[in-house]
C-alpha positions in Angstrom: 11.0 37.3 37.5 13.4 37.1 34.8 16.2 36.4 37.4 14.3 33.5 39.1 14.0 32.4 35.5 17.3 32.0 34.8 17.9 30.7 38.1 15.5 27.7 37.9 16.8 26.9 34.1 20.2 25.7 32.4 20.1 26.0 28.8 22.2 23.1 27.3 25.6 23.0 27.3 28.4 20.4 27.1 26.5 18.8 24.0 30.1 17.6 21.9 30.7 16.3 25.0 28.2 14.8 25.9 27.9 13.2 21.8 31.6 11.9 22.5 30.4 10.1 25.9 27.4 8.5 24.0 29.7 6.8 21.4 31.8 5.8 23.9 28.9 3.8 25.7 27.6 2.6 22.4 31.4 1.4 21.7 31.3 -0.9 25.1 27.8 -2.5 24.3 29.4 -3.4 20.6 32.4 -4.7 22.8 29.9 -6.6 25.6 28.7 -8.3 22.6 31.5 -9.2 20.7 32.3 -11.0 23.6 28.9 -12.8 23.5 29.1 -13.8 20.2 32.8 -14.8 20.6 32.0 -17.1 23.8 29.3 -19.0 21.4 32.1 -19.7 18.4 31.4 -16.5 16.1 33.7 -14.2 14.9 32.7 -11.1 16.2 35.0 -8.8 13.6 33.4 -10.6 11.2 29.6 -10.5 12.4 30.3 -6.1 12.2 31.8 -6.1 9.4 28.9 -8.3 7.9 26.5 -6.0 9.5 28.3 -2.3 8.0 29.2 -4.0 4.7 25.1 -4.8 4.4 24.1 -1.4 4.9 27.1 0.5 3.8 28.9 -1.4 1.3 26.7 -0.5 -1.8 24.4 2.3 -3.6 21.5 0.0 -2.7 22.1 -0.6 0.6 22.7 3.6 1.4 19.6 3.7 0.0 18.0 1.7 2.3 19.8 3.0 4.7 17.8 6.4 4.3 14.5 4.5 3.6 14.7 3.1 7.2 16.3 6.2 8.8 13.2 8.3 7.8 10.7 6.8 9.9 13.0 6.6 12.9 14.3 9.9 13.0 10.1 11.2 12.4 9.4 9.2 15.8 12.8 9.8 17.4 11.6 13.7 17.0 7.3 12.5 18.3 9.4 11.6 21.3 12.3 14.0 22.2 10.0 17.4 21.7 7.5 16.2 24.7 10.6 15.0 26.6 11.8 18.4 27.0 8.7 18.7 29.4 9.2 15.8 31.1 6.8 13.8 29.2 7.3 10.7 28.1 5.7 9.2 24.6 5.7 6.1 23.9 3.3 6.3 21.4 4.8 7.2 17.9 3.8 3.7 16.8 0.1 4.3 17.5 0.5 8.0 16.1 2.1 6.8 12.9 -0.9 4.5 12.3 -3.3 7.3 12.3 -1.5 9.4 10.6 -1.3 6.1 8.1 -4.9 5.6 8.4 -6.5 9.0 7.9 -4.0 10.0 4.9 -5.3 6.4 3.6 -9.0 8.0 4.3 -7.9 11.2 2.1 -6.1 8.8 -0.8 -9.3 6.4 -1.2 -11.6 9.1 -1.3 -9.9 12.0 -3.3 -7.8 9.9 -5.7 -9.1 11.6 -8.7 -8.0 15.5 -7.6 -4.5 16.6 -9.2 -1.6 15.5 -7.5 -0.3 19.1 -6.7 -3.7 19.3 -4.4 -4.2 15.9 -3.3 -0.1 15.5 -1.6 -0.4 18.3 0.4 -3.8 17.1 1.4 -2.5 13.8 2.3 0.6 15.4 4.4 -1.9 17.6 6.2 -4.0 14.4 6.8 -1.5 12.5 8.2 0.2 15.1 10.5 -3.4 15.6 11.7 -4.5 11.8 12.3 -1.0 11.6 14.5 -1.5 14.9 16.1 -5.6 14.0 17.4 -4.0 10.9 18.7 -1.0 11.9 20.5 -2.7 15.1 22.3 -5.8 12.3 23.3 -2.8 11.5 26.0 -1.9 15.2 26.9 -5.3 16.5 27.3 -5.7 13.7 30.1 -2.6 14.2 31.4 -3.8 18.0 32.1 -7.5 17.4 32.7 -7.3 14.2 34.8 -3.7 13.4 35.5 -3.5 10.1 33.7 0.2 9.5 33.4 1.2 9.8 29.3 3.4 6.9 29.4 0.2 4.4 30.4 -2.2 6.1 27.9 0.7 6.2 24.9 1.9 3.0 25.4 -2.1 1.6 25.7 -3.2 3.8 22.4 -0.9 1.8 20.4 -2.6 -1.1 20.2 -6.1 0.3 19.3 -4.8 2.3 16.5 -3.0 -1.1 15.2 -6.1 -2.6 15.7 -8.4 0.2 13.9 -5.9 -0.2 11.2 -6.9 -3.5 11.2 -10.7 -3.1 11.2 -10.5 -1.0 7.9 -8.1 -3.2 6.3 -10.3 -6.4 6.9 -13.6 -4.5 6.6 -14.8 -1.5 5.0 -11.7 -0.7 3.1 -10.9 -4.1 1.9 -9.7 -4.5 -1.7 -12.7 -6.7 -3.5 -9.8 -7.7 -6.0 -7.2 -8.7 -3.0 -8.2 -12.4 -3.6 -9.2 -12.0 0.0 -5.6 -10.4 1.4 -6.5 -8.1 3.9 -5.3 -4.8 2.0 -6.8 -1.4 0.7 -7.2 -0.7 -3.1 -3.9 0.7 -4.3 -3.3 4.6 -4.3 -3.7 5.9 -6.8 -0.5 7.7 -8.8 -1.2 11.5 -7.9 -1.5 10.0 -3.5 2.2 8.6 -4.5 5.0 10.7 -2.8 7.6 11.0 -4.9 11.0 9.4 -4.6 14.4 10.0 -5.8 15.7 8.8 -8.7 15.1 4.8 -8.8 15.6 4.4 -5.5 12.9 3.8 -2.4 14.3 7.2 -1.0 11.2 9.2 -1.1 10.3 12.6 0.0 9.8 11.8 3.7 13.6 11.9 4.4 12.8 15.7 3.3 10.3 15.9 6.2 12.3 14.5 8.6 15.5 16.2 8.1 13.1 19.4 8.2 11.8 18.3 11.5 15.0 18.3 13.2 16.3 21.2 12.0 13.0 23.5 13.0 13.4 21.3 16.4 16.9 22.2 16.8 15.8 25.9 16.2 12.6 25.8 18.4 14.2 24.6 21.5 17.5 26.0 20.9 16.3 29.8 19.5 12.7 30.7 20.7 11.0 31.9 23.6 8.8 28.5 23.5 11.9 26.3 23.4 12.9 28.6 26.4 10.0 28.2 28.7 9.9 24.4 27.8 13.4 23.8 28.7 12.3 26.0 32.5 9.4 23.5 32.2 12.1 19.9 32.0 13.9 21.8 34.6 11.6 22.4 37.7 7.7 22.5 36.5 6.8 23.9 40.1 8.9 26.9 39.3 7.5 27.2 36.2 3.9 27.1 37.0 4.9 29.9 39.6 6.5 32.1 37.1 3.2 32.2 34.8 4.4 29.5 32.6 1.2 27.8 31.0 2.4 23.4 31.4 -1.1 22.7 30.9 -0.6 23.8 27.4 2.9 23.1 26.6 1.6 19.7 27.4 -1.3 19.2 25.0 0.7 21.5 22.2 4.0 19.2 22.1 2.0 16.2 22.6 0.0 16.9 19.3 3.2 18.1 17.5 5.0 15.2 18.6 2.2 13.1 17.4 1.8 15.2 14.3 5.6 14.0 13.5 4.9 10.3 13.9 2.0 10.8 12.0 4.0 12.1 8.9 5.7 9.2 8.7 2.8 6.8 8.2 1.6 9.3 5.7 4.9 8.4 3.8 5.3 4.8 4.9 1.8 4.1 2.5 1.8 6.5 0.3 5.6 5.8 -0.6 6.4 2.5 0.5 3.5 0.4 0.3 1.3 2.2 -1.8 -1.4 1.5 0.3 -2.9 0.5 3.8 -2.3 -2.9 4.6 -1.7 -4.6 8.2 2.3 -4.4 9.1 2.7 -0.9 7.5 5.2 -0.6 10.6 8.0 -3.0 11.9 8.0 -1.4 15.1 9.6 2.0 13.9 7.5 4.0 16.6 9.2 2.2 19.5 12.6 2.1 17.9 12.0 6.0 17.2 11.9 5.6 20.5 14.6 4.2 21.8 16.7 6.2 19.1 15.3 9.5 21.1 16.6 8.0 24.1 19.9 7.3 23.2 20.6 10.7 21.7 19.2 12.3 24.6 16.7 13.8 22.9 18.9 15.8 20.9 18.0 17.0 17.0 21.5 16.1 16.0 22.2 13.1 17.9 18.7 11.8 16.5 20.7 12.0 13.2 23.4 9.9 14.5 21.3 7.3 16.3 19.1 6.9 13.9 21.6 6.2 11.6 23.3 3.7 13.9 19.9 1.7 14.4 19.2 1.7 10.9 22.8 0.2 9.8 22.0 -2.5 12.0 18.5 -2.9 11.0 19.2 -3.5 7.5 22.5 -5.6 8.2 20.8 -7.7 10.2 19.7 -9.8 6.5 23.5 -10.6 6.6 24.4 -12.0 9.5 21.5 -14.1 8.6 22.4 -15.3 5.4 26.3 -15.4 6.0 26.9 -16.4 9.4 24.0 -18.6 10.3 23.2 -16.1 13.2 19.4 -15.2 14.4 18.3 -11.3 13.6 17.5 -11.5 17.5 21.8 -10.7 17.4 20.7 -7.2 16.2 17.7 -7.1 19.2 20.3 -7.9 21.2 22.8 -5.4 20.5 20.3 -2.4 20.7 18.5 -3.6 23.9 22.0 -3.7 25.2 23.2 -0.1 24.1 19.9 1.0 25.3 20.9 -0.7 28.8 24.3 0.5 29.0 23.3 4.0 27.9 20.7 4.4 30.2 22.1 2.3 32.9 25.5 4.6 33.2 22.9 8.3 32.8 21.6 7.1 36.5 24.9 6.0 37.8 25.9 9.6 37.0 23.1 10.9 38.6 23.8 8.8 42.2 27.4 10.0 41.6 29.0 6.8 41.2 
């Protein structure tokens, strides 16, 4: 049995390698649209250096920097651990608002316990609201065969809108002068942050995440048997591997994950449920897993990329006259190019 195991499964290998390639590709979209930008009369050294010197070129803007990274690499991770199966989740931005929305729950109605009880309450709360949503999808994957990509992609939009429903209704703020908003958290549902800055203690979750990912998959038995799972499922299910419940499990950790970081988003960051509490960080989580080939360290990387260009994208505004679509445009074309040359590999051209 063990011999067949081994035989259906390739632990990963090549990953330097593979991280050098990945640059490279992301180096030829930033070239594809330099050339863009240079055919419509911009300066394309100039538009980059705009966009690094935003993010890069001060305390404030490495701040950010780790402010926006947080929440990607949190959904980067809701996506890459169900991806070693072969699922695919497109749902961290539904998951996150869950995990937003029942931490809100716990922060509206415990507000008054200390704040060494009530955090760790919240946490639990908000891993949990992401983790009930994201294994909705891989219980009916197992129990019906609905594909997880339709359900993920479908459950996004009715947690926005039960975000919505509290935020206009129930949970409305009575002194919002009609904004559609909670009442503010109180300061023991406030997760701390650094210093002065907006870097708060999510970074600490998600830099925990990847690193007990990295070991998971890389270390353990499980990460062994999901890896033989990615590989051939068939020969998996014949060698007594349980898919049924690697699916649900890494569907509600990967959810948990998302979860965590709309737990942090309001309880760090906003302060308290409002509509918006996400600029689309679940599907550029996603898109960050993608890239990195769902790989704990080149989440790191990506999701430091995509933020640098997230939070430069205010300068190319303000100094060049350019449209943050530019930014949209340059990650939609990475994504392409990155993608696009994975299946040219594959059909061995």
């Amino acid at each position: 049995m063990e011999a067949r195991m081994r035989a259906i499964t390739r632990v990963g290998t090549g990953q330097p390698a593979r991280l050098i390639r990945l640059m490279g590709m992301v180096s030829f979209a930033f070239l594809a649209v330099g050339i863009f930008l240079w055919a419509f009369g911009k300066n394309p050294v100039r538009a980059y250096g705009e966009i690094f010197q935003g993010a890069l070129g001060s305390t404030y803007g490495l701040t950010e920097l780790l402010v926006k990274m947080t929440p990607f690499i949190l959904c980067a991770s809701a996506t890459a651990l169900p991806a070693r199966i072969g699922l695919i989740n497109v749902g961290a931005e539904g998951q996150l608002h869950t995990g937003a929305l029942i931490a809100t729950w716990g922060a509206l109605t415990f507000g008054d316990l200390p704040r060494g009880i009530l955090l760790p309450f919240l946490v639990i709360l908000g891993f949990a609201g992401g983790a009930i949503w994201g294994s909705f999808s891989g219980a009916l994957r197992t129990m019906v065969g609905l594909n997880e990509t339709i359900s993920t992609l479908l459950l996004n939009y009715v947690a926005v809108l039960l975000v919505e429903h509290y935020v206009h209704g129930p949970w409305k703020d009575p002194a919002s002068f009609n904004w559609p908003f909670t009442a503010e958290f109180t300061e023991a549902a406030r997760l701390p942050t650094f210093g002065s800055s907006r870097v708060h203690f999510g970074l600490v979750f998600a830099l925990t995440a990847v690193v007990v990912l990295y070991l998971v998959l890389r270390k353990t038995r499980w990460g062994y048997e999901m890896r033989v799972i990615g590989d051939n499922a068939e020969a998996a299910r014949r060698a007594g591997i349980p898919i049924g419940r690697y699916i649900v499990l890494t569907m509600f950790i990967g959810g948990g994950l998302a979860g965590l970081a709309g737990m942090a988003e309001v309880s760090a960051i906003q302060g308290r449920l409002r509509p918006g509490i996400s600029t689309g960080f679940g599907y550029t989580g996603f898109l960050v897993s993608w890239l990195a080939s769902h790989h704990p360290i080149g989440i790191v990387i990506m999701a430091f990329l995509l933020g640098v260009l997230a939070l430069g994208g205010d300068m190319i505004q303000i100094n060049l006259g350019l449209p943050y679509s530019t930014v949209n445009i340059i990650m939609a074309l990475i994504f392409f190019i990155v993608l696009g040359s994975g299946q040219l590999k594959k059909m061995g051209a």
